[in-house]
MDAnalysis code that builds the backbone (N, CA, C; Angstrom):
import MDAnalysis as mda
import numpy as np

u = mda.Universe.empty(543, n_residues=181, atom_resindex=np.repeat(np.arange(181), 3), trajectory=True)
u.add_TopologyAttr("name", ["N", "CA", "C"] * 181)
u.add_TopologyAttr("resid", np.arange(1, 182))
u.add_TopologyAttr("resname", ["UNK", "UNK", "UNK", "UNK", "UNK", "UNK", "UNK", "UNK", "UNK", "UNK", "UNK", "UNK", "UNK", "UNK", "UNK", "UNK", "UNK", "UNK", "UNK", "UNK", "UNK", "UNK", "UNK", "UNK", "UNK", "UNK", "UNK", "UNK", "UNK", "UNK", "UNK", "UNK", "UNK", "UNK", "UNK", "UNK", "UNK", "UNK", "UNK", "UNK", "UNK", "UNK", "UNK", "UNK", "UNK", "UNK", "UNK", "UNK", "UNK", "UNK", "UNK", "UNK", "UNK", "UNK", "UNK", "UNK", "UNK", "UNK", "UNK", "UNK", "UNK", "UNK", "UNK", "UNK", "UNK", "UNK", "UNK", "UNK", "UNK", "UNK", "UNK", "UNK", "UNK", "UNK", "UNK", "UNK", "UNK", "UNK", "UNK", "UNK", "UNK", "UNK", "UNK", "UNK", "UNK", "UNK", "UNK", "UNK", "UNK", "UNK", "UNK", "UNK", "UNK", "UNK", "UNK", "UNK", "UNK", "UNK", "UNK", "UNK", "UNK", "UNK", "UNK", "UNK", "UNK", "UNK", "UNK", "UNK", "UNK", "UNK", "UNK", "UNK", "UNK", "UNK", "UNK", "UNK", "UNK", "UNK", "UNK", "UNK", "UNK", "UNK", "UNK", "UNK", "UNK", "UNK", "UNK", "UNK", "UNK", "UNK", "UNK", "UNK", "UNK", "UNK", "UNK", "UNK", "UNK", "UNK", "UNK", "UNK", "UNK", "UNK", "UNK", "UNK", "UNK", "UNK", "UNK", "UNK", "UNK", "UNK", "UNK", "UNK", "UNK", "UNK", "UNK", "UNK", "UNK", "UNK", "UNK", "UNK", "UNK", "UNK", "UNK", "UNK", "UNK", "UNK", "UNK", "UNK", "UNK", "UNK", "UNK", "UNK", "UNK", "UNK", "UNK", "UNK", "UNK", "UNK", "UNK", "UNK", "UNK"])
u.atoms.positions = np.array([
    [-1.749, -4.568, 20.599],
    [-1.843, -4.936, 21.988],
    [-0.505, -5.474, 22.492],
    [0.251, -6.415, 21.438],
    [1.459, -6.990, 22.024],
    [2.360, -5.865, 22.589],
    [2.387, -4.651, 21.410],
    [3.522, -3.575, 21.251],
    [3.395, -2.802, 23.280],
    [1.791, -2.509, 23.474],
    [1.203, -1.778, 25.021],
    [1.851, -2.744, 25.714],
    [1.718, -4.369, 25.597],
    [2.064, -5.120, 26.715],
    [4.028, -4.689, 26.676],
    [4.309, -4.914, 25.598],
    [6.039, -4.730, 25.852],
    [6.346, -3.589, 26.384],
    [6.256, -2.308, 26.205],
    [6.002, -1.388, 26.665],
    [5.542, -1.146, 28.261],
    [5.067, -1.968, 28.192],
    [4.785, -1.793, 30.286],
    [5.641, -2.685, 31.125],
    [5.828, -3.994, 29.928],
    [6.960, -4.989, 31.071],
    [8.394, -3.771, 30.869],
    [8.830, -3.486, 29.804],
    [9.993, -2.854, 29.474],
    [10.313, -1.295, 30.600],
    [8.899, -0.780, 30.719],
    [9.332, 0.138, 31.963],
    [9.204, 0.029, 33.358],
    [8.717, -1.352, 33.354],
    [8.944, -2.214, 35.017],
    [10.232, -2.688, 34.846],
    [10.353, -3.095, 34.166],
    [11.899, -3.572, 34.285],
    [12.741, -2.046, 34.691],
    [13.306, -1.721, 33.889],
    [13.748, -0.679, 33.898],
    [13.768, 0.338, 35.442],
    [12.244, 1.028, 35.783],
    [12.349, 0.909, 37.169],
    [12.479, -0.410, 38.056],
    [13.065, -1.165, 37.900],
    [13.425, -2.539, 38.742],
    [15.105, -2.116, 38.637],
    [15.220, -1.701, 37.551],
    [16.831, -1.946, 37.320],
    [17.632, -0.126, 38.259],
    [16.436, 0.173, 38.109],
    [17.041, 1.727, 38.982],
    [17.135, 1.870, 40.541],
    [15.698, 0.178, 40.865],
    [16.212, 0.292, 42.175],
    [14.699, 1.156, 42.955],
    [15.205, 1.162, 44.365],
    [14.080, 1.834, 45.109],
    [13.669, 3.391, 44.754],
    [12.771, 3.941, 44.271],
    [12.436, 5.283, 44.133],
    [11.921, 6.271, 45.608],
    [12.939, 7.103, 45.652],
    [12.944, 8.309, 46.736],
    [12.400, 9.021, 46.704],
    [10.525, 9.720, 47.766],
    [10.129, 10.166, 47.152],
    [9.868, 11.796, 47.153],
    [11.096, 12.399, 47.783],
    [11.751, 13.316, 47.933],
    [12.735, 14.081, 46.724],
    [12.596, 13.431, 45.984],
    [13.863, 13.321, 44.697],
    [12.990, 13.381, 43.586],
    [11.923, 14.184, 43.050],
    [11.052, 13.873, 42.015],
    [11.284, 15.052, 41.258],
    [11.156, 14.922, 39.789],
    [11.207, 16.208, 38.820],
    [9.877, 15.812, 37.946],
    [9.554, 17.231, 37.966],
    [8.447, 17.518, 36.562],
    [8.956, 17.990, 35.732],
    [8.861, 17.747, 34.364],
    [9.395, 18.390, 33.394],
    [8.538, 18.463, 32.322],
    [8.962, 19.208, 31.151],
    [8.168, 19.681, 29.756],
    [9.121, 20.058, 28.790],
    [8.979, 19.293, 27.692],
    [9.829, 19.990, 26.576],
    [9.310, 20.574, 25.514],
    [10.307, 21.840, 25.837],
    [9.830, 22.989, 24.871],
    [9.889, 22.619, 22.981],
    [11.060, 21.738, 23.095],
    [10.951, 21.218, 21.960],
    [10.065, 20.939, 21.199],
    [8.858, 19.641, 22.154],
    [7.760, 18.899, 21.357],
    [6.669, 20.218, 21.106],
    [6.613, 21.425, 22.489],
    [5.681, 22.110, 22.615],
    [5.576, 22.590, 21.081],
    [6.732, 22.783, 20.490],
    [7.162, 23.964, 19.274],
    [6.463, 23.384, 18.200],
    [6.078, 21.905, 18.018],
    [5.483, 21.294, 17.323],
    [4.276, 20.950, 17.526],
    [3.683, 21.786, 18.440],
    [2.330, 21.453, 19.050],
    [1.543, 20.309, 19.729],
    [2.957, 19.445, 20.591],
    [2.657, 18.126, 21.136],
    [2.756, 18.743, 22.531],
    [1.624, 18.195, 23.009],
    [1.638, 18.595, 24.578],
    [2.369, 17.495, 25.472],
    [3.404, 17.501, 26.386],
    [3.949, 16.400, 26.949],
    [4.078, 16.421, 28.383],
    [4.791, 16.004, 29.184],
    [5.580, 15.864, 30.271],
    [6.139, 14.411, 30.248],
    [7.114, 14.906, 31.751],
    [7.803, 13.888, 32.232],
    [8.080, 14.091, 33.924],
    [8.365, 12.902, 33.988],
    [8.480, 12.572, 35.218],
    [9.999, 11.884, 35.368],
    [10.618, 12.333, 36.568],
    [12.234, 12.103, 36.687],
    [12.089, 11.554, 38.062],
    [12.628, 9.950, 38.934],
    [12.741, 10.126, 40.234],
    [14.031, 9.457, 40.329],
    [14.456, 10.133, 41.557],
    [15.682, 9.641, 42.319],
    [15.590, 8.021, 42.812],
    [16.722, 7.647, 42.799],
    [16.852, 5.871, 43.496],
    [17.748, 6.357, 45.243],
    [17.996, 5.414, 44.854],
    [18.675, 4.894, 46.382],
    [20.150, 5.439, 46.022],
    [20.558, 4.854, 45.326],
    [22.013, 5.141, 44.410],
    [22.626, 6.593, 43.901],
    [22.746, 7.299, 44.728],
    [23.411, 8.676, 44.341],
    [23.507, 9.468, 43.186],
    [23.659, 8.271, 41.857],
    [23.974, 8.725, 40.831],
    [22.836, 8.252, 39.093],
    [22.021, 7.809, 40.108],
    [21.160, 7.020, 38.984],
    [19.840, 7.391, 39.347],
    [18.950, 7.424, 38.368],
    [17.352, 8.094, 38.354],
    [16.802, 7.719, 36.646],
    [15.527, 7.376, 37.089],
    [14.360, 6.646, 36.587],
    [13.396, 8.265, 35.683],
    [13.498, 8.346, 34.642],
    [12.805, 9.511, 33.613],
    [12.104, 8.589, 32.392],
    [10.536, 8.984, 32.896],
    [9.752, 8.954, 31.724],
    [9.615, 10.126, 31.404],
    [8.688, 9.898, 29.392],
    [8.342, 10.959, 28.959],
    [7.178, 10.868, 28.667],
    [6.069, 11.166, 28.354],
    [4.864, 10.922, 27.699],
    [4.280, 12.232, 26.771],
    [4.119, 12.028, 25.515],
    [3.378, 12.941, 24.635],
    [2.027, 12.523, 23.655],
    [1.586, 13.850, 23.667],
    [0.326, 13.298, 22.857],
    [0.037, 14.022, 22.076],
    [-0.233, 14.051, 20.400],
    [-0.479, 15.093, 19.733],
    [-2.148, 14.618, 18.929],
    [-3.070, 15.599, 19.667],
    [-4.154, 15.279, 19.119],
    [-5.138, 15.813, 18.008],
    [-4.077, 16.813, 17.095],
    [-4.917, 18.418, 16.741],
    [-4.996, 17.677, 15.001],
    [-6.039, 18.576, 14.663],
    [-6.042, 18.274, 12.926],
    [-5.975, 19.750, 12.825],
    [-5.565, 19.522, 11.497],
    [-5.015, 20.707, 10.829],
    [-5.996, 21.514, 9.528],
    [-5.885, 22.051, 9.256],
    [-6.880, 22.855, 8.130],
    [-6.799, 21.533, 7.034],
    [-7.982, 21.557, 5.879],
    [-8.221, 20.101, 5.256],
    [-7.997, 18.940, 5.876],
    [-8.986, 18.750, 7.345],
    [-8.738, 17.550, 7.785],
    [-7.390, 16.499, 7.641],
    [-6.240, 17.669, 7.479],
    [-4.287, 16.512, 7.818],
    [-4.676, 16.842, 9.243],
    [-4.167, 15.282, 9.125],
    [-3.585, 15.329, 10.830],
    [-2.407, 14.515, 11.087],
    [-2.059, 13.971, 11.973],
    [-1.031, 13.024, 12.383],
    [-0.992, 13.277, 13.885],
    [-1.842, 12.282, 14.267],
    [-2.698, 12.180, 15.701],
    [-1.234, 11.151, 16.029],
    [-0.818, 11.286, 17.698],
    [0.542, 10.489, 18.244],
    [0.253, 10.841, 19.528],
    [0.831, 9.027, 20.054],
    [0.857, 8.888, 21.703],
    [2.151, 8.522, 21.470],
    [2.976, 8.907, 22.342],
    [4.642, 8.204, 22.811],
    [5.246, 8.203, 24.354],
    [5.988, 7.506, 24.190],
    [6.348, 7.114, 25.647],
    [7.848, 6.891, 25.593],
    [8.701, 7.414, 26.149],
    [10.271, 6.850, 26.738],
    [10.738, 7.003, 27.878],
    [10.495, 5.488, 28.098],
    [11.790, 5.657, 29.900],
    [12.788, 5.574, 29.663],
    [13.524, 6.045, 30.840],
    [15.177, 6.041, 31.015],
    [15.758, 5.972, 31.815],
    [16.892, 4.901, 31.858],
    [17.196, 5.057, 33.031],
    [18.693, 5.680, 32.975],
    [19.025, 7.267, 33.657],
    [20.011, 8.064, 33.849],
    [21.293, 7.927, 34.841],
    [22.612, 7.721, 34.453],
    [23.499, 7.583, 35.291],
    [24.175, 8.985, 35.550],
    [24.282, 9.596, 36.353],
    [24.760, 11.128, 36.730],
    [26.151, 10.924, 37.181],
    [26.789, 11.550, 35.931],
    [28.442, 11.717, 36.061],
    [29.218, 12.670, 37.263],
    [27.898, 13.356, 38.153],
    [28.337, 13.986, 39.274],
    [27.519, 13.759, 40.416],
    [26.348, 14.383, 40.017],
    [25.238, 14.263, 41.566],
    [23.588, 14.056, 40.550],
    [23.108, 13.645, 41.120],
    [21.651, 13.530, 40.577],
    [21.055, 14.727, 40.261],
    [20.276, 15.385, 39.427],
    [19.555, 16.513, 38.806],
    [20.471, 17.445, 38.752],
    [22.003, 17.430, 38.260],
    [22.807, 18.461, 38.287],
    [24.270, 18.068, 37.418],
    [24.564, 18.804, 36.066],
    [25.844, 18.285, 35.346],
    [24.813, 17.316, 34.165],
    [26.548, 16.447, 33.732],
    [25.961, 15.626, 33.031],
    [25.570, 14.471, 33.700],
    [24.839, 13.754, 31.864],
    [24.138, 12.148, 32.523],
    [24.129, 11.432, 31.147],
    [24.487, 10.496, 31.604],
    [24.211, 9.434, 30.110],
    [23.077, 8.321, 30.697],
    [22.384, 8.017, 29.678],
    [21.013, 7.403, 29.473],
    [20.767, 6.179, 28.820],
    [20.107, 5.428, 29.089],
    [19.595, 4.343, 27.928],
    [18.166, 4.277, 28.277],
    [17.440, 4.435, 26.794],
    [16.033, 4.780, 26.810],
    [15.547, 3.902, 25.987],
    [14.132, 3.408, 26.301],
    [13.322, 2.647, 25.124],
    [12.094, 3.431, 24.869],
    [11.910, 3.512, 23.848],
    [10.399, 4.512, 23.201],
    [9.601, 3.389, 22.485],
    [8.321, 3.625, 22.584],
    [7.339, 3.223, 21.889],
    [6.224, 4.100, 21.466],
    [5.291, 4.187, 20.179],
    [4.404, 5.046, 19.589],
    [3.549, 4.438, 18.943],
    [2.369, 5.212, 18.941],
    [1.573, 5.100, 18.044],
    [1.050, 6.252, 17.158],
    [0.954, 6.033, 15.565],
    [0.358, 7.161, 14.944],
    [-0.511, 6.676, 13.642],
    [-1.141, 7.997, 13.671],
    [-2.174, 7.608, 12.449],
    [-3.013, 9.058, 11.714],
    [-2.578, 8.978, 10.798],
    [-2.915, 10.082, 10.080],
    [-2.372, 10.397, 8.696],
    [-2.445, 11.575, 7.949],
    [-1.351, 12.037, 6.904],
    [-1.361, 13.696, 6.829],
    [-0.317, 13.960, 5.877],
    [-0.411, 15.053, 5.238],
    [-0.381, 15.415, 3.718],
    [-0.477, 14.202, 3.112],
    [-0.363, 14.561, 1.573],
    [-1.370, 13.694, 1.233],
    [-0.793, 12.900, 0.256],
    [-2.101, 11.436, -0.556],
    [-2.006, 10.733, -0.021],
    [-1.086, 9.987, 1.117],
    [-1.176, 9.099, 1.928],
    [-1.668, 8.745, 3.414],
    [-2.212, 7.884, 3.909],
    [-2.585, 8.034, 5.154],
    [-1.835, 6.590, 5.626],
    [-0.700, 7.107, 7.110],
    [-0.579, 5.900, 7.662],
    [-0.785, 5.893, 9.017],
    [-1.103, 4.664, 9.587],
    [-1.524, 4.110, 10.936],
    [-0.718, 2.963, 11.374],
    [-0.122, 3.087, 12.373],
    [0.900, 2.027, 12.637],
    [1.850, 2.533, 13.801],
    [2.545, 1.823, 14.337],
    [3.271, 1.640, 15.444],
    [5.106, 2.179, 15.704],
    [5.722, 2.207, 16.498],
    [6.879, 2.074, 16.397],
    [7.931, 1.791, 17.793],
    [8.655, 0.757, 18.030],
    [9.204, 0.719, 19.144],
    [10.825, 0.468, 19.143],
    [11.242, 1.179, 19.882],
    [13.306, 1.003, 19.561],
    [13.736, 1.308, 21.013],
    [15.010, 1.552, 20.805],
    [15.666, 2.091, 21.877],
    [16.848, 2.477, 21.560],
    [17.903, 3.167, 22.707],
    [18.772, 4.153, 22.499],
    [19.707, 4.503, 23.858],
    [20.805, 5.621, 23.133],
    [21.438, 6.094, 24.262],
    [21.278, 7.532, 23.940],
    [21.324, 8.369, 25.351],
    [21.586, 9.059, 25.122],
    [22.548, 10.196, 25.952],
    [22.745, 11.700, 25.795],
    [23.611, 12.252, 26.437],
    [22.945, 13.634, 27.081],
    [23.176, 13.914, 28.077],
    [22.071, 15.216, 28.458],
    [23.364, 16.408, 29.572],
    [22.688, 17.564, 29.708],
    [23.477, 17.997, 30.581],
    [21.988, 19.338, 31.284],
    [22.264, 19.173, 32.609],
    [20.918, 19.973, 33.489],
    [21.841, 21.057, 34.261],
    [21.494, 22.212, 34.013],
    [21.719, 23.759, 34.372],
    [21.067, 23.915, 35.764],
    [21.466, 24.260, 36.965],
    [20.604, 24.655, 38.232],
    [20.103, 26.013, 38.133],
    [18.541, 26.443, 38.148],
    [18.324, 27.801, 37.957],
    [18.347, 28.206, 39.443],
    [17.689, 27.934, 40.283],
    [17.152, 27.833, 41.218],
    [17.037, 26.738, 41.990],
    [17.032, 26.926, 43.758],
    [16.576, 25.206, 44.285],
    [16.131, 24.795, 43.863],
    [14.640, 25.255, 43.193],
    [13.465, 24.191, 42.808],
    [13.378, 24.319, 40.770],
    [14.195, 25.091, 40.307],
    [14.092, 24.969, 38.888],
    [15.495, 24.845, 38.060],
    [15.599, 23.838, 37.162],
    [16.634, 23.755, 35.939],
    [15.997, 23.526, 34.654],
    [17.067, 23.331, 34.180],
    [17.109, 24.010, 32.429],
    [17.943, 22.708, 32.419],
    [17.181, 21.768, 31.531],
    [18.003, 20.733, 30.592],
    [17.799, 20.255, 29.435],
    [19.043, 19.633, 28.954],
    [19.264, 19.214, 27.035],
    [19.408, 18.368, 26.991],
    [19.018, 17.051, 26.166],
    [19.833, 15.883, 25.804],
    [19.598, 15.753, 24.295],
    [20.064, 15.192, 23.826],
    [20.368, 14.408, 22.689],
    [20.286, 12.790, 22.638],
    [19.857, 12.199, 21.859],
    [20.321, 10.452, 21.682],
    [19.998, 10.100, 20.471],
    [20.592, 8.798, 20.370],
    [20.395, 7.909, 18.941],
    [20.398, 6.995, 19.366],
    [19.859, 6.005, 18.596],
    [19.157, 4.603, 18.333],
    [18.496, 4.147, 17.397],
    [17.743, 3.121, 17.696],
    [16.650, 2.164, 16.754],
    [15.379, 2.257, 16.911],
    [14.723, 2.237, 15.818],
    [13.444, 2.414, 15.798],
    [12.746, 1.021, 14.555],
    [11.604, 0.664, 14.921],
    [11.076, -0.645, 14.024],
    [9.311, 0.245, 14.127],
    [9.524, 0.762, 12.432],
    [8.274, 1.040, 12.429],
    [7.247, 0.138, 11.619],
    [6.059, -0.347, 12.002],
    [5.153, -1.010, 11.454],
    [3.922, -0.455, 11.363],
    [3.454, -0.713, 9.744],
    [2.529, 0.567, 9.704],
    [1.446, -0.145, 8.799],
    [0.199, 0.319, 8.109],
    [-0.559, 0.359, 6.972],
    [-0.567, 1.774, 6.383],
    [-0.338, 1.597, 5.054],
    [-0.156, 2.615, 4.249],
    [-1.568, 2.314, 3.382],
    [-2.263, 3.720, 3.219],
    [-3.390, 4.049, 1.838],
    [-3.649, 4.980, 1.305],
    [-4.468, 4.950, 0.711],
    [-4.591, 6.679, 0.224],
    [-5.563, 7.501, 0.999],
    [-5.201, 8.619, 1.059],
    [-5.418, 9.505, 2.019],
    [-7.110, 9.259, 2.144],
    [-8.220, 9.006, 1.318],
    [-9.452, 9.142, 1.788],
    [-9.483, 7.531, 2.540],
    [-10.006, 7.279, 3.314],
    [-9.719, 6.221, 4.267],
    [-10.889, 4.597, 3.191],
    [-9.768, 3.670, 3.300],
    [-10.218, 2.509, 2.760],
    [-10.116, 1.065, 3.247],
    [-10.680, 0.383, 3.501],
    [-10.921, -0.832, 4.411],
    [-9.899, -1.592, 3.883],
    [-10.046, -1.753, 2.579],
    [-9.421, -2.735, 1.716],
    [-7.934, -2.025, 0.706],
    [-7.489, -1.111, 0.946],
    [-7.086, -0.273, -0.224],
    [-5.434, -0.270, 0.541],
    [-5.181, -0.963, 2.044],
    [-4.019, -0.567, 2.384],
    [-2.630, -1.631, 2.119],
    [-1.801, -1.495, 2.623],
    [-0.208, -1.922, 2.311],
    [0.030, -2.102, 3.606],
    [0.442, -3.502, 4.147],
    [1.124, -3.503, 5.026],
    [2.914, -2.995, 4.799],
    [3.488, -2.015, 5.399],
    [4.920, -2.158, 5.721],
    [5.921, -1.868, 6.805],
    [6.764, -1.788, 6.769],
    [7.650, -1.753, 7.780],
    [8.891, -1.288, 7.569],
    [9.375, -0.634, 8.552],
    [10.753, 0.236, 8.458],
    [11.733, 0.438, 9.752],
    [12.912, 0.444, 9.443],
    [13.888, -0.095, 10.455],
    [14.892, 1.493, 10.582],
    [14.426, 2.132, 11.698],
    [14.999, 3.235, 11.773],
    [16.395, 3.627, 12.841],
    [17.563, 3.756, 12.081],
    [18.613, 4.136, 13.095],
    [18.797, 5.866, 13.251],
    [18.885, 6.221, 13.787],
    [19.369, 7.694, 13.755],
    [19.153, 8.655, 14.830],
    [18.861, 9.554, 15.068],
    [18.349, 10.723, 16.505],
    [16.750, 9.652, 17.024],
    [17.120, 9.509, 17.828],
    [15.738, 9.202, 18.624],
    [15.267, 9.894, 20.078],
    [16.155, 11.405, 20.261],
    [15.714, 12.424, 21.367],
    [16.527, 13.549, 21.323],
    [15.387, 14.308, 21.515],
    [16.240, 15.773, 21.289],
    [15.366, 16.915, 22.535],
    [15.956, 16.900, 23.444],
    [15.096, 17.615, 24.316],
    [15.575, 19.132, 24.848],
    [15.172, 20.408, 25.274],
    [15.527, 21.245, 25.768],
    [13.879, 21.624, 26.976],
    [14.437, 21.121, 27.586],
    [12.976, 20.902, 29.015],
    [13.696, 21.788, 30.395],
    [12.182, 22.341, 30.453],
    [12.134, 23.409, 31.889],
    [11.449, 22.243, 32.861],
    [12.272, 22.517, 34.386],
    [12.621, 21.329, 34.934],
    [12.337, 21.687, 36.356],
    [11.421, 21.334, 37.085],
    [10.522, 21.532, 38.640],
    [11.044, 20.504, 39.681],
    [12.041, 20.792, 40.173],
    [12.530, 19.652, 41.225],
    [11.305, 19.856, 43.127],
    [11.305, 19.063, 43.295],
    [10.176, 18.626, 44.654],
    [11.237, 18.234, 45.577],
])
């Protein structure tokens, strides 16, 4: 519950820090990336007041089990707030994003359930297809603090491990088809 509450002050803030949202200036997006892994997602991109800065969440959810009941069921979330090195939804943009997750499941003898929340920078660049469609990439790295229970894969009340893990490295990798309004 603490992890949901940080997570909602952290993307009020954030849209606080971007400023008034324009609501003329909005993108839908989807990355093909997560799709490839069978996570269904979107996002949402809006313009501020400020020429060069805009407010992007992401949200994904992967709900599927797999043949022998594996799964690895996941909700995630990252806002961002984007500074545009030229014009808003066009060129590059550098980012600072915070993610938070939840997962629970396995694929081998283990089953874990547990959390994870970090943050990051990152670097992107958006292609104009059309007025109303682009093509964009980013990349980022950061921190991640995962907290979990670990057991063995048939599920046990008493049988688990609390632990925890402190993750630096890629924390976004996107190639998203992109619906400007």
């Amino acid at each position: 519950m603490k992890s949901k509450r940080l997570l909602l002050f952290s993307g009020c803030m954030l849209l606080a820090l971007a400023g008034e949202v324009k609501a003329q200036k909005v993108a839908v997006k989807t990355n093909a990336l997560y799709w490839a892994t069978t996570t269904p997602n979107v996002g949402l991109e809006f313009a501020t007041r400020n020429d060069r800065i805009t407010f992007n969440v992401l949200g994904a959810y992967n709900p599927w089990t797999f043949k022998d009941d594996k799964k690895m069921r996941t909700w995630f979330v990252q806002p961002e707030v984007r500074y545009w090195l030229c014009e808003k939804f066009e060129g590059h943009y550098l980012g600072v994003h915070l993610h938070g997750a939840q997962f629970f499941g396995g694929f081998h003898d283990k089953r874990y359930d547990g959390y994870l929340a970090g943050g990051g920078i990152a670097y992107g660049y958006n292609w104009i297809l059309s007025p109303h469609w682009n093509l964009e990439a980013s990349i980022g790295v950061g921190y991640a603090r995962l907290w979990y229970k670990e057991s063995p894969r048939i599920p046990c009340e008493k049988c688990y491990e609390n632990k925890h893990k402190n993750y630096i490295g890629p924390t976004q990798a996107a190639l998203s088809l992109v619906y400007l309004f």
